[in-house]
C-alpha positions as CSV (number, residue, x, y, z in Angstrom):
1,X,104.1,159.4,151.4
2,X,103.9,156.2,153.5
3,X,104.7,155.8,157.7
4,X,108.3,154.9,156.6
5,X,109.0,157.7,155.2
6,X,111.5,159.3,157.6
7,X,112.3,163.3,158.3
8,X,115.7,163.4,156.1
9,X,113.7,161.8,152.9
10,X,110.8,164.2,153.0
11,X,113.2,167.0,153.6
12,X,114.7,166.0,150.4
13,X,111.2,165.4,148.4
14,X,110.2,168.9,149.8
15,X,113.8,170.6,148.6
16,X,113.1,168.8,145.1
17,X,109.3,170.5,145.0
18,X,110.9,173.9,145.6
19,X,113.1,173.2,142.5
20,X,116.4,172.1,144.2
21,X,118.3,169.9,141.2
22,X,121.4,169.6,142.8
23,X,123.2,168.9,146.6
24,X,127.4,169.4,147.2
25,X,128.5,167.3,150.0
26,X,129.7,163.9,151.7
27,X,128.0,161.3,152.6
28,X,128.0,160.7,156.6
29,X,126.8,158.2,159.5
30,X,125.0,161.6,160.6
31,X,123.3,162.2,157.1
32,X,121.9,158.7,156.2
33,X,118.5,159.5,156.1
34,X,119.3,162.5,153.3
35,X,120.6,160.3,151.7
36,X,118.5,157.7,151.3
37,X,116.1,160.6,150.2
38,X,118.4,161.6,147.7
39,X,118.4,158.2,146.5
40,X,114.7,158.3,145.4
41,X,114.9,161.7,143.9
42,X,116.2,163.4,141.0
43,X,118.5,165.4,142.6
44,X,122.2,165.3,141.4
45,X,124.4,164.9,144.1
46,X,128.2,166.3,144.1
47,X,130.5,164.6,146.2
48,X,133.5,166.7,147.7
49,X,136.4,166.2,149.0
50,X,135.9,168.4,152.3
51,X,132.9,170.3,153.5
52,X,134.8,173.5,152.6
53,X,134.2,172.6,149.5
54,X,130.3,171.9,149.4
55,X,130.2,175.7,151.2
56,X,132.4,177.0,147.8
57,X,130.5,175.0,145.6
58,X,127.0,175.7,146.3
59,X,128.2,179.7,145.9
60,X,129.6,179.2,143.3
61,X,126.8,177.3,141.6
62,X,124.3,180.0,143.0
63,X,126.4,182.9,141.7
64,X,126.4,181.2,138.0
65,X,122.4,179.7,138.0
66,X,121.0,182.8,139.6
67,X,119.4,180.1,142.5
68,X,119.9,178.8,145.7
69,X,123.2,176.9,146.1
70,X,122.4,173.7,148.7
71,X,124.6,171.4,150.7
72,X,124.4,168.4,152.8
73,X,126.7,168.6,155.9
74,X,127.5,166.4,158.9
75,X,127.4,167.9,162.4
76,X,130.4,169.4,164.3
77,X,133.3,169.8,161.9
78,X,130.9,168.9,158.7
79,X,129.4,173.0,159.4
80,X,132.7,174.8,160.7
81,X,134.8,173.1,157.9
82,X,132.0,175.5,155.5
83,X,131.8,178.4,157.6
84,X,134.2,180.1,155.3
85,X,132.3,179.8,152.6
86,X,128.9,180.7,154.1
87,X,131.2,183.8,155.1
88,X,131.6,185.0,151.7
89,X,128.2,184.0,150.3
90,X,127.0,186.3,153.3
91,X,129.1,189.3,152.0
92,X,128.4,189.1,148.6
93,X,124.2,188.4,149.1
94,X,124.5,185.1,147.9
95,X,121.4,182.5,148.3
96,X,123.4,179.1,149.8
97,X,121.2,176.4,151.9
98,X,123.2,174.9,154.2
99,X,121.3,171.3,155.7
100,X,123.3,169.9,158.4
101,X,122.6,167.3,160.9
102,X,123.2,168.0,164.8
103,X,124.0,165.5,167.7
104,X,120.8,164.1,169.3
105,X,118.2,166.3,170.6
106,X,118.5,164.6,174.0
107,X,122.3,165.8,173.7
108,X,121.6,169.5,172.9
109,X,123.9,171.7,175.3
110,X,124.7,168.5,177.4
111,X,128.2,168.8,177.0
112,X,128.2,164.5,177.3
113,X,131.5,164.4,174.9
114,X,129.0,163.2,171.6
115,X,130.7,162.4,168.7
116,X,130.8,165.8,166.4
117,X,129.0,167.7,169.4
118,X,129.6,171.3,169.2
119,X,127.6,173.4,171.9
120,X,125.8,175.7,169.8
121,X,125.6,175.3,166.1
122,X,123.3,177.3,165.5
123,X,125.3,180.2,166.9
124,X,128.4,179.2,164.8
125,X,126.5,179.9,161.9
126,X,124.6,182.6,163.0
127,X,126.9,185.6,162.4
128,X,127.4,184.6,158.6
129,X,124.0,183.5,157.6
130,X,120.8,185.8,157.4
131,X,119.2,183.2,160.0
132,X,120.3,179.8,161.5
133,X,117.7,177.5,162.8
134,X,117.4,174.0,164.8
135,X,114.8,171.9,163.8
136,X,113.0,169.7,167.0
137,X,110.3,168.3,165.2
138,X,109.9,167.2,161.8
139,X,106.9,169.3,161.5
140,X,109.0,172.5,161.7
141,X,110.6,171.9,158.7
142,X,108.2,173.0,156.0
143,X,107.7,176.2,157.7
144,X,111.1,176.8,157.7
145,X,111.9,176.0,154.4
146,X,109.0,178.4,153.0
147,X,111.4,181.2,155.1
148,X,114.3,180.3,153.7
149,X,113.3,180.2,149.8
150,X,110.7,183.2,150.5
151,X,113.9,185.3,151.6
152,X,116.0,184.0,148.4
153,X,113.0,185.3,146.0
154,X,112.0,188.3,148.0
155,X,114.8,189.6,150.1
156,X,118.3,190.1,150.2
157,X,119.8,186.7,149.7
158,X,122.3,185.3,151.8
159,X,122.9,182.2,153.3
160,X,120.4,180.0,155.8
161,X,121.6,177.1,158.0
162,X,119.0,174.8,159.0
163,X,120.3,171.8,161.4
164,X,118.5,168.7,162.5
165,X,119.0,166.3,164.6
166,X,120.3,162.7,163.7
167,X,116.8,161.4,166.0
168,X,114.8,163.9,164.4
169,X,116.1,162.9,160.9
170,X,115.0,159.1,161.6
171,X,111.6,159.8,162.6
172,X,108.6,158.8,160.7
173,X,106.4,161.7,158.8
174,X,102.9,161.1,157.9
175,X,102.2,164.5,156.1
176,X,103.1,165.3,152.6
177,X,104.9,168.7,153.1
178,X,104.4,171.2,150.6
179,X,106.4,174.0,149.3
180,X,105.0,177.5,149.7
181,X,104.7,180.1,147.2
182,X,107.2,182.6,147.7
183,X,106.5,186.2,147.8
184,X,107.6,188.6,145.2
185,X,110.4,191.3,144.9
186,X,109.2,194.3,146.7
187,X,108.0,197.4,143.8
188,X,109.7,200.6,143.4
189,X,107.2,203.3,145.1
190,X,105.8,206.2,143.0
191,X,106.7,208.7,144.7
192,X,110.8,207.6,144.6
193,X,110.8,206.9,141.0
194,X,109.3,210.3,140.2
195,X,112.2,211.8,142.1
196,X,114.9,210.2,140.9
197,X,113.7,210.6,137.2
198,X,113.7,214.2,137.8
199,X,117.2,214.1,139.1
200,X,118.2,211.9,136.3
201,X,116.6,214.7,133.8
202,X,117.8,218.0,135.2
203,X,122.0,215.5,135.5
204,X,124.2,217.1,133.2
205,X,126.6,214.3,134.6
206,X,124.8,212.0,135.5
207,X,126.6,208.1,136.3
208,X,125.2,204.6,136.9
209,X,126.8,202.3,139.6
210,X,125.3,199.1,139.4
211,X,126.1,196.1,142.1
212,X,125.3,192.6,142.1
213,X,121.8,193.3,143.6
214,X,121.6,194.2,139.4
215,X,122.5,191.5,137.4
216,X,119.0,190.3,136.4
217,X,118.5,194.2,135.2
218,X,120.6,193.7,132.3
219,X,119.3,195.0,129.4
220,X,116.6,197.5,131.5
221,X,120.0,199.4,133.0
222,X,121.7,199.7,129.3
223,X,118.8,201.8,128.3
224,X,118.4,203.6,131.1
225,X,122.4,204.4,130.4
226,X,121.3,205.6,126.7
227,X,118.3,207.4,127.8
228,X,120.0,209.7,130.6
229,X,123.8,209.6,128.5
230,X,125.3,207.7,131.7
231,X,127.9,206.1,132.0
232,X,127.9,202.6,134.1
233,X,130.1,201.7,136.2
234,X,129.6,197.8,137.9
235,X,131.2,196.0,141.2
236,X,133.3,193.1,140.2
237,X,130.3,191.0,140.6
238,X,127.6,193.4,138.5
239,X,130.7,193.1,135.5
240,X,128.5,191.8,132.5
241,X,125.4,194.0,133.9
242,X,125.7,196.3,130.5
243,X,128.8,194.7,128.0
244,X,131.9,196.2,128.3
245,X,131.7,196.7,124.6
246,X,129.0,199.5,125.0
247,X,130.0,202.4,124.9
248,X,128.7,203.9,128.2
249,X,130.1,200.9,129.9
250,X,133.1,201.2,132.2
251,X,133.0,197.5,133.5
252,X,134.3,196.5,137.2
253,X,136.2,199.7,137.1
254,X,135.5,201.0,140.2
255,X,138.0,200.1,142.3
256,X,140.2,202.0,139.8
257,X,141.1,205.7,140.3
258,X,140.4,207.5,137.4
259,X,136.9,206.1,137.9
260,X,136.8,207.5,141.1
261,X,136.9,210.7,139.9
262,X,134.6,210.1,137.2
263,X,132.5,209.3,140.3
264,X,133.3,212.1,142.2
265,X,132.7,214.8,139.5
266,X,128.9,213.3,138.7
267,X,126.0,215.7,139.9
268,X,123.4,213.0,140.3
269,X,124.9,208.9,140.8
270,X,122.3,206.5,140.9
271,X,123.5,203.2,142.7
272,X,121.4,200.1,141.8
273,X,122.0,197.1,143.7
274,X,125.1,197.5,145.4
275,X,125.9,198.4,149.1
276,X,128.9,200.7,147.9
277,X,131.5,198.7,149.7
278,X,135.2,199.0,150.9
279,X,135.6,195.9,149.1
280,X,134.5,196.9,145.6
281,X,136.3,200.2,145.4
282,X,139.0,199.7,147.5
283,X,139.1,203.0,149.2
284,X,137.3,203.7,152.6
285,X,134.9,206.0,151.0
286,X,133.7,207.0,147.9
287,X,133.7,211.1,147.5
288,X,130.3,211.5,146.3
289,X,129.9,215.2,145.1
290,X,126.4,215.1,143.8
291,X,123.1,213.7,144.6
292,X,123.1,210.0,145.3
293,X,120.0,207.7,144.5
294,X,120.0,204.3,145.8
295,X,117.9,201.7,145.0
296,X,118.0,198.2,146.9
297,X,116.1,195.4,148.3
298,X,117.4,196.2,151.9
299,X,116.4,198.9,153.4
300,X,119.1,199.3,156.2
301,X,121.5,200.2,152.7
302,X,119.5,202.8,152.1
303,X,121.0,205.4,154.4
304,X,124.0,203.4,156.1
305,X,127.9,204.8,155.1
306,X,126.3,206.9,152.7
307,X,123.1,208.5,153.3
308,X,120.5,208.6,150.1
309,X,119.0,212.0,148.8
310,X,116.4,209.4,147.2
311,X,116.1,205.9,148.7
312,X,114.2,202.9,146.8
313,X,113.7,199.7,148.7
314,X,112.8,197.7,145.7
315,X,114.0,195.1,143.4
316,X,116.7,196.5,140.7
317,X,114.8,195.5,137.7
318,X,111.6,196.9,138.7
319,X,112.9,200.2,139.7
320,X,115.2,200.7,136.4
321,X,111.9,199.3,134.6
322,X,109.9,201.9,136.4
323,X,112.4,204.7,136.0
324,X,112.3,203.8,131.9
325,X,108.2,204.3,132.1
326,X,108.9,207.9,133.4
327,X,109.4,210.6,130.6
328,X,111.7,213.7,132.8
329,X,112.5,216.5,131.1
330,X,116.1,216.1,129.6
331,X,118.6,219.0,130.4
332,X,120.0,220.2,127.1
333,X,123.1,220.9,128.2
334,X,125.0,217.6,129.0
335,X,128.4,216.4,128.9
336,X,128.5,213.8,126.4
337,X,128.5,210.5,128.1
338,X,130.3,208.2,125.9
339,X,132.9,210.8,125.4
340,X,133.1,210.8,129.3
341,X,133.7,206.8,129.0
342,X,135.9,207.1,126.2
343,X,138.4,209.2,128.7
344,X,138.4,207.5,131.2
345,X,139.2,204.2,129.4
346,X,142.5,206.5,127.7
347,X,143.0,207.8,131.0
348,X,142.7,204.2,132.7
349,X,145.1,202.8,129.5
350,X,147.8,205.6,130.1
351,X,147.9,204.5,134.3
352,X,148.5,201.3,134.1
353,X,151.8,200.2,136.0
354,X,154.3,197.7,134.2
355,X,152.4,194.8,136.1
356,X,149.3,196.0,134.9
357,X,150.8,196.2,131.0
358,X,151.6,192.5,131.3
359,X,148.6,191.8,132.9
360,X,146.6,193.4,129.9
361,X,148.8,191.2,127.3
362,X,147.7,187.9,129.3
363,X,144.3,188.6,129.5
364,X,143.4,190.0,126.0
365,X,145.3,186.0,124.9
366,X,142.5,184.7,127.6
367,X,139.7,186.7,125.9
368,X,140.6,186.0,122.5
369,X,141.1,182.3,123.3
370,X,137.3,182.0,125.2
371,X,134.0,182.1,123.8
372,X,132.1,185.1,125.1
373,X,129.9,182.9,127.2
374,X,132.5,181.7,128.9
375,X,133.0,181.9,133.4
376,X,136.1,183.4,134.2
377,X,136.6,182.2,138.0
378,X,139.0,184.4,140.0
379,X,140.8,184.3,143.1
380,X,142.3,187.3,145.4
381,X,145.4,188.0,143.2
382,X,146.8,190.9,141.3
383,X,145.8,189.4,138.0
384,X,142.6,189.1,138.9
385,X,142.5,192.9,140.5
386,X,143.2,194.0,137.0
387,X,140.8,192.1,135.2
388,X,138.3,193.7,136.5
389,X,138.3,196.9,134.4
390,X,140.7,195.1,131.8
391,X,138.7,191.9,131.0
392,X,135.9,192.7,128.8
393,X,132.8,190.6,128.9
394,X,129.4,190.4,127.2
395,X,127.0,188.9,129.7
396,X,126.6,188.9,133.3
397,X,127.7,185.9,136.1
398,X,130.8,185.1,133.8
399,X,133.6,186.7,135.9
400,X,132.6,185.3,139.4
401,X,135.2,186.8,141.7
402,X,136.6,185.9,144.5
């Protein structure tokens, strides 16, 4: 880099070194200097219509990629207009980057009546992301940066807003910044894995719930379905985890009933990735009548609304790995677990309302009409609700919902 290059352009260069191929926003006065650093890069750039839009987009290419969605935003109404969507990224552990300008640092809690001036905006965005912070000098960006894509490949993801100042975006930079290496995915402790395989051996009922926090577990979490006989039951957003065509594989059926009790009557229910929420079953509380293994990145999930008779604070493909390199006794006497699946799919068939019969007809034309790779996007809507256990799929991150 040269002395003209400015703050906003070696942002940019250092968001391309981390891997960043794509930015959702609108051009603004207050985001020149991105930019122009855009400009020289090979970024693709997305224009939108509204900010709400970049916030939705950049989830929505983060929930189909697997990485970091990233926007561009102007100060003031550029950041609230995408609150809401930093608000659902946040619930559902999604990685977003929000980069937004701010009034002048001179400004800052001034109150003088700047255009776009908002008090605080770091606090705005501080209840929906898992940190918000301002940047004063350009040197404080590479540092913060290496935090932000460190806690997309390490921890649980979730948005970060980073806002700098339209001064500090201008100013000259004189250092080549350079992206950190991230740390890994936290491994699956010995002890925790030699539990819960024993668990797992003595089940004679045992059931998988897999979350999001499992979708790059795939095939690892079919396998450990086949060697235990369990079925797996997903969240909306784990639906792909195992294909719906397998036979242990109940799909997003979890908010349904009958799968409640299939919950309810398993001895040993090991929940991979998923923070067992209101939202995915639709009841309050899940009645839990065996032992309950959870395994997640965050350890405050560990023993929150349901506490864990074995608790893994790992990454989900390295525990289900690790639980596949143990070798438990089996318990002979099992119930068979396909034939468990097999029930409550009749069971789930013989329940469903008129709506849901109508439902069923629509979406079996939408299956048979899409290739199997095919993204399904859903909104909060009955149809929608339904196609969660009656929508088969084949692969994960193809029925992104909501």
């Amino acid at each position: 880099m040269n002395d003209e290059t400015t703050c906003g352009e070696a942002l940019v260069a250092l968001l391309e070194a981390y891997g960043v191929d794509t930015v959702f926003g609108i051009p603004g006065v207050h985001t020149l200097a991105l930019y122009r650093g855009l400009e020289r890069s090979g970024i693709r750039h997305v224009r939108v219509r509204h900010e709400q839009g970049a916030g939705f987009m950049a989830d929505g290419y983060a929930r189909t990629s697997g990485r970091a969605g990233t926007c561009f935003l102007i100060s003031g109404p550029g950041v609230t207009n995408a609150v809401t969507a930093m608000g659902q990224a946040y619930a559902d552990s999604i990685p977003m980057l929000v980069i937004s300008s701010d009034t002048t640092s001179r400004s800052q809690g001034k109150g003088w009546g700047c255009l776009h001036e908002v008090t605080d905006l770091v606090a705005v965005t501080r209840p929906v992301t898992a940190f918000s912070a301002r940047v004063h000098e350009p040197e404080e960006l590479e540092p913060l940066l290496a935090r932000a894509f460190s806690l997309f490949a390490s921890g649980r993801p979730r948005p970060v807003h980073i806002s700098v100042p339209i001064d500090v975006l201008e100013r000259p930079v004189r250092t080549v910044m350079k992206p950190r290496t991230p740390p890994s995915r936290a491994c699956p402790d010995a002890a925790g894995l030699d539990r819960a395989a024993e668990l797992l051996g003595a089940a004679a009922a045992p059931v998988v719930l897999a979350g999001g926090g499992a979708t790059d577990a795939c095939g690892p979490i079919s396998e450990l379905a086949e060697r235990f006989d369990a079925p797996v039951v997903t969240s909306i957003r784990a639906k792909g985890v195992i294909p719906d065509s397998h036979p242990l594989a109940l799909g997003g059926g979890i908010a349904h009933p009958v799968v409640h009790r299939l919950v309810g009557e398993a001895d040993v229910v090991l929940a991979i990735g998923t923070e067992l929420s209101e939202t995915d079953s639709f009841v309050e509380r899940l009645a839990f009548g065996g032992k309950l293994i959870r395994v997640d990145l965050d350890p405050d999930k560990i023993n929150d609304h349901y506490g864990a008779d074995v608790g893994i604070v790992a990454d989900a493909r390295a525990a289900t790995v690790g639980l596949l390199e143990h070798q438990p006794a089996i318990r002979e006497r099992r119930l068979n677990g396909a034939d468990r699946v097999s029930q409550s799919r009749r069971a789930i068939t013989e329940s469903l309302s008129d709506l849901e019969r109508r439902h069923a007809v629509f979406l079996d034309a939408l299956r048979a009409a899409l290739k199997p790779e095919a993204m399904v996007f859903g909104d909060m809507c009955q149809v929608v609700y339904s196609g969660a256990f009656l929508f088969p799929v084949e692969l994960p991150r193809r029925w992104p919902y909501p």
